[in-house]
C-alpha positions in Angstrom: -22.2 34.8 -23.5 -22.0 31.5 -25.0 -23.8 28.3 -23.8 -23.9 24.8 -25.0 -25.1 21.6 -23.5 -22.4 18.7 -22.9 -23.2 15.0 -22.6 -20.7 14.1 -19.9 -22.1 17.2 -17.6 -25.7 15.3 -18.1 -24.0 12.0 -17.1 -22.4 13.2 -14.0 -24.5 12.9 -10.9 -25.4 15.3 -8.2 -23.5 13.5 -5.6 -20.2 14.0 -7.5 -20.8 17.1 -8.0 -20.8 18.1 -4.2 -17.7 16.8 -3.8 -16.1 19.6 -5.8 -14.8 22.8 -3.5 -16.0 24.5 -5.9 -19.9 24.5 -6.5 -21.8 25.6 -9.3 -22.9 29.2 -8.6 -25.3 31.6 -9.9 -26.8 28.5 -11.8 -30.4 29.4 -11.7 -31.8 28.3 -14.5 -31.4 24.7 -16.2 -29.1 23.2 -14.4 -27.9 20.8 -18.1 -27.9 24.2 -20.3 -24.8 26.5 -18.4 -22.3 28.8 -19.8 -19.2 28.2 -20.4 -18.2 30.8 -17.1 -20.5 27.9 -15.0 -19.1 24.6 -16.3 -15.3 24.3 -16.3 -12.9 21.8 -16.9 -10.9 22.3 -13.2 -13.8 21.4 -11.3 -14.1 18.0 -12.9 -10.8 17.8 -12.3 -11.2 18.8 -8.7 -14.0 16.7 -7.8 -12.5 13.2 -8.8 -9.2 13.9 -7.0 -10.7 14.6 -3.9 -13.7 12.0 -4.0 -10.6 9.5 -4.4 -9.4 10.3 -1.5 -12.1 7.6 0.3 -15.0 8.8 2.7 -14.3 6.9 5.6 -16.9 4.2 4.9 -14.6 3.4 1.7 -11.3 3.8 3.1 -11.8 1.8 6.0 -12.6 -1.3 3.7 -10.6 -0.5 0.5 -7.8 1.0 2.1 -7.3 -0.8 5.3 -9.0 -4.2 5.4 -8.5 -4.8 1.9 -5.1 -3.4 0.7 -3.1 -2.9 4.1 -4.0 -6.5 5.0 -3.1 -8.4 1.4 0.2 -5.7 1.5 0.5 -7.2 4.9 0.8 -3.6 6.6 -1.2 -4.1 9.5 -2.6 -7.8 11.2 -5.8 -8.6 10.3 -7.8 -11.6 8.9 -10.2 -11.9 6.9 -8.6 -10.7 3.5 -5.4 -12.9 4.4 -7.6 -15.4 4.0 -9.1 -14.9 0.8 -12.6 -14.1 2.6 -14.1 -11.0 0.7 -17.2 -8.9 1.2 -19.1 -7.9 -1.5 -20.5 -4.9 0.5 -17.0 -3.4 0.9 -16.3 -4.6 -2.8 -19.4 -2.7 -4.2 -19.3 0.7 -2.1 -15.0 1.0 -4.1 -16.1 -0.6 -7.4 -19.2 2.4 -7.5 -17.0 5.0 -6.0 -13.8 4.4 -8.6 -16.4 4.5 -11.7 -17.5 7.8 -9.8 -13.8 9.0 -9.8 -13.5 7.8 -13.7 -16.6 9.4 -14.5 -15.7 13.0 -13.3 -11.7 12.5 -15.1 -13.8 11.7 -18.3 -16.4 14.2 -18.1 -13.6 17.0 -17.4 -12.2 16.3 -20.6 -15.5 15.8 -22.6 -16.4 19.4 -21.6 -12.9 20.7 -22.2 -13.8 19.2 -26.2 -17.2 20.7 -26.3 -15.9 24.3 -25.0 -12.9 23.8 -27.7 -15.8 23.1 -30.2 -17.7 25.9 -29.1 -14.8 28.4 -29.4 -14.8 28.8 -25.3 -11.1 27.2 -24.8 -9.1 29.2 -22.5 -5.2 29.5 -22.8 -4.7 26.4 -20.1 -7.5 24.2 -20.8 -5.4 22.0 -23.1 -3.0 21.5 -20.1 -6.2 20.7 -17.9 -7.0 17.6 -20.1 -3.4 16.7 -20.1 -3.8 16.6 -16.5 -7.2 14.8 -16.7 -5.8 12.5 -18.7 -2.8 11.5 -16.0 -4.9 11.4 -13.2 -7.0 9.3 -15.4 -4.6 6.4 -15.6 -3.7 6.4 -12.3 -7.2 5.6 -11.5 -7.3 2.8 -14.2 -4.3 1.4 -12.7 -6.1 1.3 -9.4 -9.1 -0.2 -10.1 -7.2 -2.9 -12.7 -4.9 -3.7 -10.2 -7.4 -4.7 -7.5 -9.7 -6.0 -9.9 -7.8 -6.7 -13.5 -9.8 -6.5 -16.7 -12.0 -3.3 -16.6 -13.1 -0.6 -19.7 -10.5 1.3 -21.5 -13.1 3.2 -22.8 -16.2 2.9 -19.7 -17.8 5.3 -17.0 -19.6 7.5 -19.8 -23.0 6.9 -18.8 -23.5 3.8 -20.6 -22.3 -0.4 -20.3 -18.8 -0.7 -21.7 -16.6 -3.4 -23.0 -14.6 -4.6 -20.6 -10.7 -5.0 -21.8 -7.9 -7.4 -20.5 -5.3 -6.1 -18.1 -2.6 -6.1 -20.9 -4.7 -3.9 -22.9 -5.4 -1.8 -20.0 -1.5 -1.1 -19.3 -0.9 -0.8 -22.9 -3.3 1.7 -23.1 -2.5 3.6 -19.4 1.0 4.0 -20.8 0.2 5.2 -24.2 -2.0 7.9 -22.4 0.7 8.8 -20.1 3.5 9.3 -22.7 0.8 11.1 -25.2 -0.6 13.2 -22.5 2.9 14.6 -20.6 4.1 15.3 -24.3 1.4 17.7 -24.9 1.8 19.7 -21.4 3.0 22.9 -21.9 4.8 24.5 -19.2 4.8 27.4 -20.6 1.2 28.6 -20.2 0.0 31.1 -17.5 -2.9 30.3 -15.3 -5.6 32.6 -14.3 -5.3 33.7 -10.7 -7.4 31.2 -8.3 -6.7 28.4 -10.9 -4.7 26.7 -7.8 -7.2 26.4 -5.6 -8.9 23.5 -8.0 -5.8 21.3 -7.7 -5.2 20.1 -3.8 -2.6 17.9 -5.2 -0.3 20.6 -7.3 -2.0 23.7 -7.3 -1.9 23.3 -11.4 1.8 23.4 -11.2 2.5 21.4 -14.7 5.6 20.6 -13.9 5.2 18.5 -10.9 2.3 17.1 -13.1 4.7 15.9 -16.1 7.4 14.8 -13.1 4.0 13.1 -11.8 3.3 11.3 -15.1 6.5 10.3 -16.3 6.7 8.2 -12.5 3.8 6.7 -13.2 4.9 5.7 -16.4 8.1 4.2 -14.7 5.4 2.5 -12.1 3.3 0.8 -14.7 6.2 -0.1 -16.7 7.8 -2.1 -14.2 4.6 -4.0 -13.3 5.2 -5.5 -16.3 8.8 -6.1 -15.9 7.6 -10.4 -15.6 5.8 -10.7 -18.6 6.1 -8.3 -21.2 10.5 -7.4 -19.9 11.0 -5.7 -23.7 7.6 -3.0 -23.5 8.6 -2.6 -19.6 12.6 -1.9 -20.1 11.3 0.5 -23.3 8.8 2.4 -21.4 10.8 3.0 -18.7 13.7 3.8 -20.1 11.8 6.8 -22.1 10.2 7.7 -18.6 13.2 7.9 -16.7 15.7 9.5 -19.1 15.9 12.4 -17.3 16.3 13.3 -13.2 14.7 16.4 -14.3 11.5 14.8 -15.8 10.6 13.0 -12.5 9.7 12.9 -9.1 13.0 13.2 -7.3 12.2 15.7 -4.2 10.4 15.9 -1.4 8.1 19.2 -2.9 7.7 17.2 -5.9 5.2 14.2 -3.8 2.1 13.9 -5.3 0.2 14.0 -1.7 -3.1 15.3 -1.0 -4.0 17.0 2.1 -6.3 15.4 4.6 -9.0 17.1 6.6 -11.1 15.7 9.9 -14.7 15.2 9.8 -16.5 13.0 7.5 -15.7 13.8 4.0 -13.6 12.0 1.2 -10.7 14.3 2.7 -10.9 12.1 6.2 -8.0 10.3 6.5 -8.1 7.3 5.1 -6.6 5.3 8.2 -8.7 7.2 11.0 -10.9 4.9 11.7 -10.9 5.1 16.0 -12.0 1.2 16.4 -9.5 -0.2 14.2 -5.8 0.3 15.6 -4.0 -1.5 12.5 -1.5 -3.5 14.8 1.8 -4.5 12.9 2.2 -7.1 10.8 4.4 -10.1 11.1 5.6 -9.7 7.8 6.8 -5.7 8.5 8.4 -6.9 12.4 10.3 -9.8 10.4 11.5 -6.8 8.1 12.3 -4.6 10.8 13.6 -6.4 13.2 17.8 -6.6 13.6 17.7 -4.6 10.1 20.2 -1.7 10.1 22.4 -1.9 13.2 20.8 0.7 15.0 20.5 -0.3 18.6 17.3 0.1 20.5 19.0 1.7 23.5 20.3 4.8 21.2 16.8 5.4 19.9 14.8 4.9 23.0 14.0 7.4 26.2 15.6 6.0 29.5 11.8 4.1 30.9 12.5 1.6 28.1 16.3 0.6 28.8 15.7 -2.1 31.6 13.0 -3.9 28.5 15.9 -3.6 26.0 16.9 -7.3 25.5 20.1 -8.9 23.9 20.9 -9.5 20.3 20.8 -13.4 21.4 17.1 -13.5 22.8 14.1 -15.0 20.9 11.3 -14.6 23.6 9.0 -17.1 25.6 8.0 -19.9 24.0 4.2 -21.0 24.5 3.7 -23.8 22.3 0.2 -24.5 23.6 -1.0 -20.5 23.3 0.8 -19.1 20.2 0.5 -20.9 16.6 2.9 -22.8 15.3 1.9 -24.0 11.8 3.0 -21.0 9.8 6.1 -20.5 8.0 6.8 -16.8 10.6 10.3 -17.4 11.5 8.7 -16.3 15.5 6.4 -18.8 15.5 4.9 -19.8 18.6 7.4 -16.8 20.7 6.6 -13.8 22.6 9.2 -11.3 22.9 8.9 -10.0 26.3 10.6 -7.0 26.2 12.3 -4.9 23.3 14.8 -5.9 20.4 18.4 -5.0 20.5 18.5 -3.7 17.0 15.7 -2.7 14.7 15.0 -0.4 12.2 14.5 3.0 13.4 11.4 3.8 11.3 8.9 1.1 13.4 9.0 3.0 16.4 7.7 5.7 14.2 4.8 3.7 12.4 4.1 1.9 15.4 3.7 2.7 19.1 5.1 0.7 21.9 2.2 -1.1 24.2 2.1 0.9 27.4 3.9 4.0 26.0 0.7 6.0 26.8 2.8 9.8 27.4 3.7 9.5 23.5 1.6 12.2 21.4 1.4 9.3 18.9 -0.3 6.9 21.0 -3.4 6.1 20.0 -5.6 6.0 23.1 -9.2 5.2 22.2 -10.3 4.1 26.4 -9.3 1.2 28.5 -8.8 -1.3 26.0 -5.9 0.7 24.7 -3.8 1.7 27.7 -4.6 -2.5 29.2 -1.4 -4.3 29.0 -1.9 -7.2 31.2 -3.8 -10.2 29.7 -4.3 -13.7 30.2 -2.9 -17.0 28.6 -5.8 -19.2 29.6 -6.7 -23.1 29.4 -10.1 -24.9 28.0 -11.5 -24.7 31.0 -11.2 -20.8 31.1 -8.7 -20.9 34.1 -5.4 -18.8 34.1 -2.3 -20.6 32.7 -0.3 -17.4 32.6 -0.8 -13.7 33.2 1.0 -11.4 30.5 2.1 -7.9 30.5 3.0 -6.2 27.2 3.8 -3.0 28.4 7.2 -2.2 26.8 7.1 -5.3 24.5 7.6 -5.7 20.8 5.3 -8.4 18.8 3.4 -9.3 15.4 0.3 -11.2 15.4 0.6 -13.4 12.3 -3.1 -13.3 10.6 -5.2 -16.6 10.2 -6.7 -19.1 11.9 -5.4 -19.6 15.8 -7.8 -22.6 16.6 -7.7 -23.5 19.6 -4.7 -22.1 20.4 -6.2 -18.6 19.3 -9.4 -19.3 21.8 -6.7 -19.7 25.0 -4.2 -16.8 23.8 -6.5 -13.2 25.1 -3.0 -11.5 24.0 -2.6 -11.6 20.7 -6.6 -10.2 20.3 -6.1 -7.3 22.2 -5.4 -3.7 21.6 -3.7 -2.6 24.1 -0.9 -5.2 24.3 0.1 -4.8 20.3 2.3 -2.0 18.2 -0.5 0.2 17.1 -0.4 2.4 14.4 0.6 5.8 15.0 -1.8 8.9 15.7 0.7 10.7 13.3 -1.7 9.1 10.8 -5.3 8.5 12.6 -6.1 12.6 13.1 -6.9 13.3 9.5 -4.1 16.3 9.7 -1.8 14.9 7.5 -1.1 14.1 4.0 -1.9 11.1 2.0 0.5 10.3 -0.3 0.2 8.7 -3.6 3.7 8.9 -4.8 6.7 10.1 -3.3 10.5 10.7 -4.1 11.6 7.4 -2.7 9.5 5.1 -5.2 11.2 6.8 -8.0 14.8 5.8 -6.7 13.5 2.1 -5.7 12.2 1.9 -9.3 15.6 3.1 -10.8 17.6 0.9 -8.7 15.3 -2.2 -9.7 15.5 -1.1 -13.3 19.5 -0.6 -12.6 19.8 -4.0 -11.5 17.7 -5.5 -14.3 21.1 -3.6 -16.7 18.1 -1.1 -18.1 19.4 2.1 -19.2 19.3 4.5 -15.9 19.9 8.7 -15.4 21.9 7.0 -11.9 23.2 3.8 -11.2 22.0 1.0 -8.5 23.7 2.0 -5.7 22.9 5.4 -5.8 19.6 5.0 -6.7 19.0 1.9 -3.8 20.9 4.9 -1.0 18.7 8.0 -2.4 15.6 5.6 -1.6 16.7 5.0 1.7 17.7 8.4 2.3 14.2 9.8 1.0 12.5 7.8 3.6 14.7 8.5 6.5 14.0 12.5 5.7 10.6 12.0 5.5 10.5 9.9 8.9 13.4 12.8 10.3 15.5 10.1 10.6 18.3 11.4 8.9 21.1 11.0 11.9 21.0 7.2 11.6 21.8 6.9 8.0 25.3 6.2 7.6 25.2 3.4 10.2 22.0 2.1 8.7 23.4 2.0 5.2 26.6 0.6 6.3 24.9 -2.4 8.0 25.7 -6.3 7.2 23.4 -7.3 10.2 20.8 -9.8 8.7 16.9 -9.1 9.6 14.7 -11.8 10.8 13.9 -13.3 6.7 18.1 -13.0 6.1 18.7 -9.7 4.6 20.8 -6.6 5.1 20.9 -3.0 4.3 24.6 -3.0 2.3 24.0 -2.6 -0.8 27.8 -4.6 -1.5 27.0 -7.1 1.2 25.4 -9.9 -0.6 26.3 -12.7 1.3 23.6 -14.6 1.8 22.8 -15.6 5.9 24.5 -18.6 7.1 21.5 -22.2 6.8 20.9 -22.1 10.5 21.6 -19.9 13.3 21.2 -20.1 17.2 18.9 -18.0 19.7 18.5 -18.1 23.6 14.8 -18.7 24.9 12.9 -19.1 27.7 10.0 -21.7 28.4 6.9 -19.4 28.7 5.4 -22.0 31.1 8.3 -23.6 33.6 10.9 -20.7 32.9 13.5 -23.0 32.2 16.2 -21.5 29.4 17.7 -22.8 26.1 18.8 -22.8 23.0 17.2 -22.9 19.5 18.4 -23.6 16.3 16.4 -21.3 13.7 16.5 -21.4 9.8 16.2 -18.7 7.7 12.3 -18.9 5.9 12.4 -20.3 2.6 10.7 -18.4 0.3 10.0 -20.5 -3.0 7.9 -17.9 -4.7 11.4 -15.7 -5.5 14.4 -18.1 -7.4 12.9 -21.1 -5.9 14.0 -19.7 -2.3 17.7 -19.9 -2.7 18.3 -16.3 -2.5 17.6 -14.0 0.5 20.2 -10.9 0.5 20.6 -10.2 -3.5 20.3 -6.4 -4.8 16.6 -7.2 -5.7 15.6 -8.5 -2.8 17.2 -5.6 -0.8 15.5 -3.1 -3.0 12.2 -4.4 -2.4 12.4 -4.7 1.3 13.7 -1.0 1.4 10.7 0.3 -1.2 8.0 -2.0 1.2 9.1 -0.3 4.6 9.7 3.3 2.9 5.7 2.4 1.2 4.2 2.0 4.8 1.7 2.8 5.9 0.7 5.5 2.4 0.8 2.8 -0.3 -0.3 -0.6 0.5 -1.5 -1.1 -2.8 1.9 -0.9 -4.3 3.4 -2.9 -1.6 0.7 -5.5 -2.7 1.3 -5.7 -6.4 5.1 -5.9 -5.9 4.5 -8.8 -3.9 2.3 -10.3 -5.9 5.2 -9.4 -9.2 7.6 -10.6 -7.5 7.0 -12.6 -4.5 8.9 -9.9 -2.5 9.4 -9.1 0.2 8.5 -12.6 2.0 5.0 -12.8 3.0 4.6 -15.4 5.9 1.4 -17.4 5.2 -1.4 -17.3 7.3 -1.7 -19.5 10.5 -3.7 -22.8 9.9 -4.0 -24.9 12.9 -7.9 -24.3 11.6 -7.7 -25.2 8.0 -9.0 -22.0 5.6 -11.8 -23.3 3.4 -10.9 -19.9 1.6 -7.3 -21.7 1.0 -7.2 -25.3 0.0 -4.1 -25.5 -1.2 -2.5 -24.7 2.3 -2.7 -27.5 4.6 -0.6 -28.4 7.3 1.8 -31.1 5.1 2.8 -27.7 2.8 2.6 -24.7 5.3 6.7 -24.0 5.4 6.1 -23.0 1.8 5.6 -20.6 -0.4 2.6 -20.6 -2.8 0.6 -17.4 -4.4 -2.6 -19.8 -3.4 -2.1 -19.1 -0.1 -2.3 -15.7 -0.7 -4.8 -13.1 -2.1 -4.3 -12.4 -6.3 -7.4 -9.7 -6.7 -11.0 -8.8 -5.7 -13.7 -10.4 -6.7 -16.5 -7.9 -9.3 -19.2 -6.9 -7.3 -22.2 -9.2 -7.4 -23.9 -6.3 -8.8 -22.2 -6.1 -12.0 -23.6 -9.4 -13.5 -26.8 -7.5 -13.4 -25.9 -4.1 -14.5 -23.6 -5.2 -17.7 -24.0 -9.2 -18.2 -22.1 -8.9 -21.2 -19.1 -6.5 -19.8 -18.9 -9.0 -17.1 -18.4 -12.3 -19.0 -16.0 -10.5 -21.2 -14.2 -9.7 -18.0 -14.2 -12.9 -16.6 -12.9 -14.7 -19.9 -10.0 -12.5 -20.1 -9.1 -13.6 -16.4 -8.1 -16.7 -17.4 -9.4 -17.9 -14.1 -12.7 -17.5 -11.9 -13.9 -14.4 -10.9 -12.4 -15.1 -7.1 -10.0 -13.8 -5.0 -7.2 -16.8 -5.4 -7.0 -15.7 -9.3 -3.6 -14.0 -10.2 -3.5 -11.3 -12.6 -2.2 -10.8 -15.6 1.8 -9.1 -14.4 1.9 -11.2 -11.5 3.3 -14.3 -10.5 1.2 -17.5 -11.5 2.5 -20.3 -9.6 
């Protein structure tokens, strides 16, 4: 039998290699020096899909507390702010070149095999598919990072390229590599078993590719409009060629333990409470009434279409653009969209399978609203109550307020995605229509027009949710949410300037009325448009993307400035963001929001001259307030 030694197998470490299914057997001599048999393409292949999936130590930081909270997801802090850790930083930066590494060695060792006369019938496909998973992972670790190697993680410092380069590049390998797939080729039996995504169905791998290609093309739609409308046009010719069905989701199964098959969002501790940004989305979106989705306990807490909440000026911030500002709904809204009581669990609801009971903290719904002194200015029980926490600094206010902090009294994620039992999804049917109703409404050459496309996505959520007997109503709905937008696709009338709400004063119990506007957001036409086609397609893609895909709901936000992103509480000022001080907090600014993550400090160090290359093609400093090179600069 053949032999022959490979570079990239040298280059690849130990640790990766455990991370394959399939180990090595039978190696018993030198482990650099293997046949052909020992060292195979698939396993490569194998190992870097599955070591992305995040150990838990990973996830929890990368996932969560760095993507879920600048895709504004869940509630949480510190990233909202700008503030980074370059622990969390380091352990992705290392783990993504890891991932990179075992793509690049796969098809290093599928060249040396060829060269070696060892090629089996589908081992051109396997680089094919190498190659495609390969530019997803560039595309993940540009977009959190921006300039990285086009040609790196080969065992040796690379230039670094800019981010144009990169996407220039990442689409070029995705046209070049689904052109030379051939479906035609027979696998060897077991062949499958290597692929957790696909099984080495080729495909769903060109489907797979080509939606990438339509993803990466529309980052791009702000700056580069004539590459992104070409790209995607060629990607998206055909229904055929994508991913349009629910079989066709490129989704990887997760398993419980602690493995890079963990679910990425299991981490017990951390309940991900829902974000202001996702109940100002939800809420009053879609005409479906609470009282039709909800089980008779909750009716009596089911509040009118008219109500705002309590007001507690003194407990709840007010200097934050959050159209609920300084409220508390006490009970549960008359209308919202009927995928948050999916993602998120009621407070109290502690019968539901997908409650999320981690002790005493979760299932306690009564807390105080207290003064400086520490004495009780108002006892509050969340049980059956709906409410966001917006992320930032509370001050004082935040000291007094033992609500807002607490587990048990917010929307928690759902145990649907905490048990490690189900599967994480990387792209699914409903991006592809989102995409081809944005492209649709740009007047780019589609395979379906806007509407249809805009409905499909919609639809592809609602199955996926088994939602599917609210749909006509939802679709049908001119019902403005909480930021002014509706469902119909032909209703674009924008919301009236001001409208009214009745409220009660958290602290006498005396009742009014408001007058509310609409929030202004300047970072999308100079916030003069709420309800357009685009702003509806984006709102729809951002729910459907929750809770799998922060990342994407991130770098549409930062492409666009949608959907609206309330900014971060200051009645602290954030060191982390000067520009937002309380003269300018009722706008909208991308410096008052997280652009990127900052390299790991280590990298000045390992590859000096990789990192200043980097950093001059940022345009910017290497911090987290830097935008990238597709997004939005001012």
């Amino acid at each position: 039998m053949k032999s022959f030694k490979s570079k990239s197998y040298i280059l690849l470490t130990a640790a990766l290699l455990a991370g394959s299914c399939k180990k090595f057997d039978d190696v018993n001599t030198d482990q650099f020096s293997a046949t052909g048999e020992q060292v195979q393409i698939e396993y490569f292949i194998n190992s870097s899909i599955i070591e992305a999936q995040m150990n838990p130590d990973v996830a929890e930081r990368s996932f969560v507390l760095y993507w879920k909270t600048a895709g504004h997801q869940h509630s949480n802090t510190t990233f909202a702010l700008a503030n980074y850790d370059d622990g969390w930083t380091s352990a992705y930066y290392n783990q993504v070149a890891g991932w990179l590494n075992s793509a690049n060695t796969a098809i290093t060792i599928a060249a040396d095999k060829k060269a070696a006369g060892l090629e089996r019938p589908y081992d051109n496909n396997l680089v094919q598919v190498a190659r495609i998973w390969r530019a997803y992972l560039m595309s993940e670790m540009s977009d959190n990072f921006g300039p990285i190697p086009v040609n790196g993680f080969q065992g040796k410092n690379p230039d670094f390229s800019d981010v144009k380069t990169v996407y220039a590049y990442i689409l070029a390998e995705l046209k070049d590599a689904n052109a030379k797939l051939n479906l035609s080729v027979t696998n060897v039996a077991g062949l499958e078993r290597q692929d957790p995504a696909y099984g080495y169905n080729y495909t769903k791998w060109k489907k797979f590719g080509n939606s990438l290609r339509m993803r990466f093309a529309m980052r791009l739609s702000e700056v580069d409009a004539t590459t992104a409308k070409t790209e995607f046009e060629a990607a998206a010719a055909s229904l055929n060629d994508i991913i349009t069905k629910t079989d066709e989701t490129f989704q990887v199964q997760e398993l419980d333990g602690w493995s890079p098959l963990t679910g990425v969002m299991s981490r017990p501790w951390n309940t991900q409470p829902i974000s202001a940004t996702l109940n100002n989305l939800y809420s009053g979106l879609g005409s479906i009434k609470s009282q039709d989705q909800l089980g008779a306990e909750f009716q009596s807490k089911i509040k009118s279409a008219d109500w705002m909440g309590q007001r507690y000026e003194n407990h709840f911030t007010t200097l934050t653009n959050d159209p609920s500002a300084g409220y508390w709904f006490d009970g549960l809204p008359f209308t919202i969209d009927p995928r948050a009581y999916k993602t998120f669990i009621i407070p109290g609801d502690i019968t539901n399978p997908n409650f999320t009971n981690s002790g005493t903290a979760a299932t306690t719904t009564k807390r105080n609203l207290i003064d400086d002194a520490g004495g009780v200015v108002k006892e509050i029980d969340a049980k059956y109550t709906w409410n966001a926490r917006t992320a930032g600094n509370w001050g004082t206010k935040g000291a007094r307020n033992q609500v807002l902090t607490y587990e048990g009294t917010m929307p928690r994620l759902s145990n649907q995605f905490r048990t490690s039992r189900s599967k994480r999804v990387f792209f699914a049917p409903w991006e592809t229509y989102f995409l081809l109703a944005e492209a649709a409404e740009r007047g780019w050459t589609t395979p379906m027009n806007g509407k249809a496309a805009y409905e499909a996505g919609v639809a592809s959520s609602f199955e996926y949710w088994g939602l599917n007997q609210y749909l006509g109503t939802y679709l049908a709905s001119q019902d403005y949410n909480r930021v002014g937008t509706s469902v119909s696709w032909d209703h674009i009338t924008e919301p009236p300037a001001t409208y009214t709400k009745r409220y009660q004063n958290g602290y006498t119990g005396a009742e009014g009325v408001v007058t509310l506007s609409y929030p202004k957001n300047e970072l999308y036409k100079n916030g003069t448009v709420k309800n357009d086609r685009l702003t509806k397609i984006i709102t729809q893609k951002f729910i459907a993307q929750t809770p799998w895909l922060p990342l994407e709901a991130w770098n549409d936000q930062r492409r666009l400035g949608l959907p609206f992103f309330e900014n971060p509480a200051i009645e602290t000022p954030a060191q982390t963001l000067p520009a937002l001080t309380p003269a300018n907090y009722m706008t909208s600014s991308v410096k008052f929001f997280p652009q990127r993550l900052r390299y790991p400090s280590s990298l000045q160090n390992s590859n000096k001259n990789g990192y200043n290359q980097a950093v001059g093609f940022l345009n910017g400093a290497d911090g987290t307030l830097t935008p990238l090179y597709w997004a939005k600069k001012q």
